[in-house]
C-alpha positions in Angstrom: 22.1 29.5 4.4 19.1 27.2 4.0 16.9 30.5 2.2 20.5 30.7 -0.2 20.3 26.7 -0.9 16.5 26.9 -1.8 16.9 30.1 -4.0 19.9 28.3 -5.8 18.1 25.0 -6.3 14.8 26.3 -7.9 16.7 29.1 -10.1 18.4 26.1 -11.5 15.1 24.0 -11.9 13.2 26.9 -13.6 16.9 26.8 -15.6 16.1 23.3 -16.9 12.5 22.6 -16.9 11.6 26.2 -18.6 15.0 27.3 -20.1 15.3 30.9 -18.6 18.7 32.2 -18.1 20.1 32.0 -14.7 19.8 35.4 -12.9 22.9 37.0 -12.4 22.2 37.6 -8.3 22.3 33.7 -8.0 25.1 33.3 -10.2 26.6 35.3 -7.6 25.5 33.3 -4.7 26.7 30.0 -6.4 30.1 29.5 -4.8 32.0 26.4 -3.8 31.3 26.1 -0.2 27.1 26.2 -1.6 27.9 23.2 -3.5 27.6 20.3 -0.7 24.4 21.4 0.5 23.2 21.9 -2.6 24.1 18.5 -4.0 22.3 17.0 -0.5 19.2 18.8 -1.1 19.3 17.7 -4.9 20.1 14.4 -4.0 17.6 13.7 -1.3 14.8 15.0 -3.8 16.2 12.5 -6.9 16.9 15.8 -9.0 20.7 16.1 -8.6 20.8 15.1 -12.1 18.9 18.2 -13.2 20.9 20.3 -11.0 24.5 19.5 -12.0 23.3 19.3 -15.7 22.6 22.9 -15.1 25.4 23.8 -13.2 27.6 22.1 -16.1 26.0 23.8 -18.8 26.9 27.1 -17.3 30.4 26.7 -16.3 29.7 26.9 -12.8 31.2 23.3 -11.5 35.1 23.8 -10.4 36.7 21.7 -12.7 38.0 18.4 -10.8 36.5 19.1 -7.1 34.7 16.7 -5.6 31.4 18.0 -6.3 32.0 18.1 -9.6 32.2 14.4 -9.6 29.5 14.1 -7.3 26.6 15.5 -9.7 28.1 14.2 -13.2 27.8 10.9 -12.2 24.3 11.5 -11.0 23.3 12.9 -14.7 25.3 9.7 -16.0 23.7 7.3 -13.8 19.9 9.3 -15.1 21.0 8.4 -18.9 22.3 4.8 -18.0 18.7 4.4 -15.9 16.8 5.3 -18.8 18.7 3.2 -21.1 17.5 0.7 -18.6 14.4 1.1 -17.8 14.1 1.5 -21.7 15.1 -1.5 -22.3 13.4 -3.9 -20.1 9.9 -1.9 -21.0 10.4 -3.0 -24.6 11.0 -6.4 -23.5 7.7 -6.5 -21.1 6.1 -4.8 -23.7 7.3 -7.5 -26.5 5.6 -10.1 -23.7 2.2 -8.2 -23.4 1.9 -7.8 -26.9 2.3 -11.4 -28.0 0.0 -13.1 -25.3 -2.5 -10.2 -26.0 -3.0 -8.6 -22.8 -4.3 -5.1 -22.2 -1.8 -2.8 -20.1 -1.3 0.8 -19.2 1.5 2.5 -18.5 1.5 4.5 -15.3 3.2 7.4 -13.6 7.1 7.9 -15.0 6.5 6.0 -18.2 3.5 8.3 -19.1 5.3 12.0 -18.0 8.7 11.3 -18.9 7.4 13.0 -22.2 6.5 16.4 -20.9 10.0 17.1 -20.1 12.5 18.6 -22.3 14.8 15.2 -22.4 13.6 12.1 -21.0 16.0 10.9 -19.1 15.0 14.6 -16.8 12.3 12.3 -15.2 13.9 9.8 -13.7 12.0 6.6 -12.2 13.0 4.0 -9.8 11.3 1.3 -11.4 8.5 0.5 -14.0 4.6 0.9 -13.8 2.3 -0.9 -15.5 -1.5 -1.4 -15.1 -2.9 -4.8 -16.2 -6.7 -6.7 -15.1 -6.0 -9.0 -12.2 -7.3 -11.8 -14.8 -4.2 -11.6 -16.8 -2.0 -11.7 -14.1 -0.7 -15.1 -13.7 -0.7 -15.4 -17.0 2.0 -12.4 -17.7 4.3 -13.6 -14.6 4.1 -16.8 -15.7 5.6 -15.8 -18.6 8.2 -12.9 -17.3 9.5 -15.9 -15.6 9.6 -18.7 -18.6 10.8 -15.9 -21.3 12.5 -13.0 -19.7 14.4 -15.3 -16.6 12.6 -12.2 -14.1 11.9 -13.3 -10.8 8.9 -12.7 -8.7 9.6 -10.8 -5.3 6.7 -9.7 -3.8 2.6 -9.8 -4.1 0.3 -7.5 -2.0 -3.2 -6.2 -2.5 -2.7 -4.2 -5.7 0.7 -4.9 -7.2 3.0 -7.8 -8.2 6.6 -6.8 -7.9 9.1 -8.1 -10.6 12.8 -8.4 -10.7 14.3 -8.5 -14.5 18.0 -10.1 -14.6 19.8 -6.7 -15.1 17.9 -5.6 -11.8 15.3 -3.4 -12.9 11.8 -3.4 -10.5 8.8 -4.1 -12.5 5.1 -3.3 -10.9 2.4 -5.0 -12.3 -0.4 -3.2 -11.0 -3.7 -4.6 -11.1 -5.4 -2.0 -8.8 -4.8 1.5 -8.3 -5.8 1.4 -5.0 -2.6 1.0 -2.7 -4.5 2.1 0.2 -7.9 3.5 1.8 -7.3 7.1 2.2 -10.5 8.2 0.5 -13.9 6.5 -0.2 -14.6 8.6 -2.7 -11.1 9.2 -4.1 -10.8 4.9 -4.7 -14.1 4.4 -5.8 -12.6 6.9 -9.2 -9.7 5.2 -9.1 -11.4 1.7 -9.4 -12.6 2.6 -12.8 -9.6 3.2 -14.4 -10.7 1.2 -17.5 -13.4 2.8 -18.4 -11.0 6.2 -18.6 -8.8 5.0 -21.5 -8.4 4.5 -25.0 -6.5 1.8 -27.2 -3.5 2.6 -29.1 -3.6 2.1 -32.4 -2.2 -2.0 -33.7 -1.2 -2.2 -30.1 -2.4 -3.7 -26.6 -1.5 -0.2 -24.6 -3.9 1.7 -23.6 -3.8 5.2 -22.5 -5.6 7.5 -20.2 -8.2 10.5 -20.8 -6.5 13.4 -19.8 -9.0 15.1 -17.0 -8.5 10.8 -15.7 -4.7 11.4 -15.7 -4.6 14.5 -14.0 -6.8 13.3 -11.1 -4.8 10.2 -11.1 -1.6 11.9 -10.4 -3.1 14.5 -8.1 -4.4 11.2 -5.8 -1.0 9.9 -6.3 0.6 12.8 -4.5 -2.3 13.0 -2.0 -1.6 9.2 -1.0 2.3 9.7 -0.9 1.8 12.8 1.8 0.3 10.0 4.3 3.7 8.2 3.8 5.3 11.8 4.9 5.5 13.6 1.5 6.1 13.1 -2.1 9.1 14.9 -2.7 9.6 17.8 -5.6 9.4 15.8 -8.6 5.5 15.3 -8.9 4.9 18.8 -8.3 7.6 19.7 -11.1 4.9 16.9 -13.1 1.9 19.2 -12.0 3.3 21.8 -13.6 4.3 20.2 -17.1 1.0 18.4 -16.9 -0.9 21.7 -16.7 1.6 23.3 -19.1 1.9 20.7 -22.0 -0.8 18.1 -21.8 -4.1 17.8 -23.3 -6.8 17.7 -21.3 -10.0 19.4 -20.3 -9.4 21.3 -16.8 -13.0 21.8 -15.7 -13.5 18.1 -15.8 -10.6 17.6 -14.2 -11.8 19.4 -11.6 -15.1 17.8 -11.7 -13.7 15.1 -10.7 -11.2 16.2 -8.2 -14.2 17.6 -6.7 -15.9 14.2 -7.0 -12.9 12.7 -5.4 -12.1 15.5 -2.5 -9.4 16.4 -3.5 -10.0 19.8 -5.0 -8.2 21.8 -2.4 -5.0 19.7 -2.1 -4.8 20.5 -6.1 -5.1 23.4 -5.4 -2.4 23.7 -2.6 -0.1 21.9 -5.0 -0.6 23.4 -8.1 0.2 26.9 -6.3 3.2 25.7 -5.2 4.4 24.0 -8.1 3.7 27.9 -9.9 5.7 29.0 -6.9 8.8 27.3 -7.8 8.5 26.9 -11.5 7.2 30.5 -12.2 8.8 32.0 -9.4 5.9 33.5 -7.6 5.6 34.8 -3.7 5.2 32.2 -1.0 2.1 32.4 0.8 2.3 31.4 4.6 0.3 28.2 3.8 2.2 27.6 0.7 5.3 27.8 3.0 4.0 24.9 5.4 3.4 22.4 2.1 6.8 23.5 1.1 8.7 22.6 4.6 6.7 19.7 4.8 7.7 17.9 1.2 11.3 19.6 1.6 11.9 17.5 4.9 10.0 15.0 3.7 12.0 13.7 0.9 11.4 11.9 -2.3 10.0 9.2 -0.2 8.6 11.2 2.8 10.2 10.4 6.0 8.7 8.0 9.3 8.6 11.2 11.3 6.3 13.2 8.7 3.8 10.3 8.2 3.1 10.3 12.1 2.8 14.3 11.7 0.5 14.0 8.8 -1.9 11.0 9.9 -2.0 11.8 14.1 -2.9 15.5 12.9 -5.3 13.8 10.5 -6.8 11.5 13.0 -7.4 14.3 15.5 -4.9 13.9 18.3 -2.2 11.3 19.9 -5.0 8.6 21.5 -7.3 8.1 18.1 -4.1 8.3 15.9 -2.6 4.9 18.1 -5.8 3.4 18.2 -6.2 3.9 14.2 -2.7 2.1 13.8 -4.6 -1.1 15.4 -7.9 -1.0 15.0 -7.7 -0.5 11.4 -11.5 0.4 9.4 -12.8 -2.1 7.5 -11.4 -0.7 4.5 -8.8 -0.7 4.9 -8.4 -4.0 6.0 -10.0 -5.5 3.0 -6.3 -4.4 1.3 -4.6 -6.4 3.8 -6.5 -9.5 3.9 -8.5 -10.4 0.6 -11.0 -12.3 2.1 -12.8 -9.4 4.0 -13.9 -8.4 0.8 -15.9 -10.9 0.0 -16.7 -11.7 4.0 -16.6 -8.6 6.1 -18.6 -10.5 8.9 -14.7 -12.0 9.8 -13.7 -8.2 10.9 -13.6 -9.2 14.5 -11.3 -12.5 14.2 -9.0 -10.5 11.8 -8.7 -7.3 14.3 -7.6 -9.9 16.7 -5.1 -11.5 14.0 -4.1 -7.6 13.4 -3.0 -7.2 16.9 -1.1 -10.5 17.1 0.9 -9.3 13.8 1.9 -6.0 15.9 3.0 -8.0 18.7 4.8 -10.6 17.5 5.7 -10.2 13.8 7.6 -7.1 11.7 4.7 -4.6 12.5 6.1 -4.5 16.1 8.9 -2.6 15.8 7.7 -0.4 13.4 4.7 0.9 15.2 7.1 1.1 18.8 9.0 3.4 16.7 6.1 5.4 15.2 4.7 5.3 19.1 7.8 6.8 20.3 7.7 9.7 17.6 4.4 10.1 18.5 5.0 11.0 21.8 7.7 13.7 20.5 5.6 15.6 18.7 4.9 18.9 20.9 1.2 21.0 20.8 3.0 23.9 18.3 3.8 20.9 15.8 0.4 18.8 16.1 -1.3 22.1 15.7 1.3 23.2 12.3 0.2 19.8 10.5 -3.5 20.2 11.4 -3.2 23.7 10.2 -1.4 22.4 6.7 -4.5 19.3 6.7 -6.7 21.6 6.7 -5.4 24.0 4.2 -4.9 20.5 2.4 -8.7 19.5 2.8 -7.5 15.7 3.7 -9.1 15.8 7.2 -11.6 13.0 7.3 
């Protein structure tokens, strides 16, 4: 059932992303007891959209069934989020503009274009990329102009709330977290990788920049427990339709170590949108982003990072004892002071016992203690096939 569900969903994908008819053997499999599962799977991944476009277009939805229901309102709520997320972006946009501030687009906003409609690359919110500098400045402003409200400020992103509801990100880091030295010190010079648009403040990435940026997108998502399909359906259009020069993009994957997990992912994004053979490692990526989600899942992100720290012990210690730079994202100051490590390891430990932190890391303990030898062993078989072992 599950192999039936899987052949369905990326026929149908490789249906909407490429164009090619539908082979008549899944036609076949396509019946109405497939349906529910298939609209989980498709929902769970954000493409349920794609998938009942597809099934729509071919006449292969029973008219007035529950699942019929079920996946056109996912392709109508796709067209009323772009309309959304359309709008408010022109309105930021109209903000950035007149107080002169540079910005960059990131991640939906800059692939929805590869696809064959946009409102096929659907995004939960919107990205943008500012310098720190301009920051208060632009809120300010959101605030006075545009009635948005301010929810939330961490170590790389402001999060804004427009009045219609729509989540705004203005990023002034690409750095969300310290999964690799070399990786973030690429990513930390983002503005030296773009190029102005003409009689505007946006700017724009250099292709072999926007490719490796994506890639270490994906490769920081797997240590939340996956990424889900839709960035490996962007791998493929990225490869297939935009410019850019592949061996510096590998250059500086290979600067950034993360040459093999492009690798790994580009194989199987050519495994579901060109239909090739599974390998047996390609088959552990793909059971690992499947489960996983489009937001990875609590149990995967133990997997991933106790299999990446080496066992159980160094894997609990690591969710204490946190390096130093990782901590500098937490608590500002260590940048500037890294002598006060100690007295903020001890206010690390406090957080975990008495505030939010506690709970969360009992539960990630407790699935720790789940996960048998055969598993531990699976996801240090798929990190290293991965190359994202320290």
């Amino acid at each position: 059932m599950e192999q039936k569900i899987s052949t369905i969903f990326f026929e149908l994908i490789r249906h909407t992303i490429i164009g090619e008819d539908i082979n008549n053997d899944v036609i076949a499999l396509i019946t109405p007891d497939i349906l529910p599962a298939l609209f989980t799977l498709s929902k769970r991944h954000d493409l349920a959209h794609l998938i009942g476009d597809a099934l729509d277009k071919n006449g292969l939805l029973p008219k007035k069934s529950k699942e019929e229901k079920l996946f056109l309102n996912e392709r109508n709520m796709a067209f009323y989020r772009l309309a959304s997320i359309n709008y408010e972006y022109e309105r930021l946009c109209s903000v950035l503009e007149k107080l002169h501030v540079n910005y960059l687009p990131l991640k939906g906003l800059a692939i929805r274009y590869l696809y064959p409609q946009k409102w096929m690359r659907t995004s939960a919110d919107i990205d943008v990329l500012l310098n720190k500098s301009d920051l208060e400045l632009v809120v300010n402003e959101l605030v006075k102009t545009l009635n948005y409200t301010s929810q939330e400020t961490d170590a790389y992103n402001t999060i804004m709330v427009s009045p219609n509801g729509v989540h705004v990100e203005l990023h002034f880091d690409l750095i969300a977290k310290c999964d690799s030295l070399s990786s973030n010190k690429i990513l930390s010079n983002v503005w030296k990788n773009v190029t102005k648009q003409e009689n505007s403040y946006c700017y724009k990435m250099s292709g072999e920049y926007f490719y490796f940026y994506h890639v270490a997108h994906m490769a920081r998502h797997m240590f939340k427990g996956g990424c889900g399909i839709k960035p490996f359906i962007d791998l493929w259009l990225i490869n297939e339709k935009y410019e850019f020069n592949k061996e510096k993009a590998n250059a500086l994957l290979e600067e950034g170590g993360l040459i093999k997990f492009e690798n790994a992912c580009y194989t199987l994004s050519k495994i579901w949108l060109e239909n090739e053979e599974y390998t047996k490692e390609a088959t552990m990526l793909k059971n690992f982003v499947i489960d996983g989600g489009v937001f990875g899942s609590s149990q995967n992100e133990v997997l991933i990072n106790q299999g990446k720290k080496g066992g159980r012990a160094k894997y609990i210690l690591s969710r204490i004892f946190m390096p130093v730079e990782e901590m500098q994202h937490r608590y500002n100051v260590l940048k500037k002071h890294k002598w006060l490590y100690p007295i903020f390891v001890v206010l690390r430990c406090f957080e975990v016992v008495f505030k939010g932190d506690s709970k969360r890391i009992k539960n990630e303990l407790k699935t720790s203690a789940q996960i048998t030898s055969d598993k531990q062993q699976n996801i240090e078989n798929l990190i290293d096939y991965l190359g994202l072992k320290n």
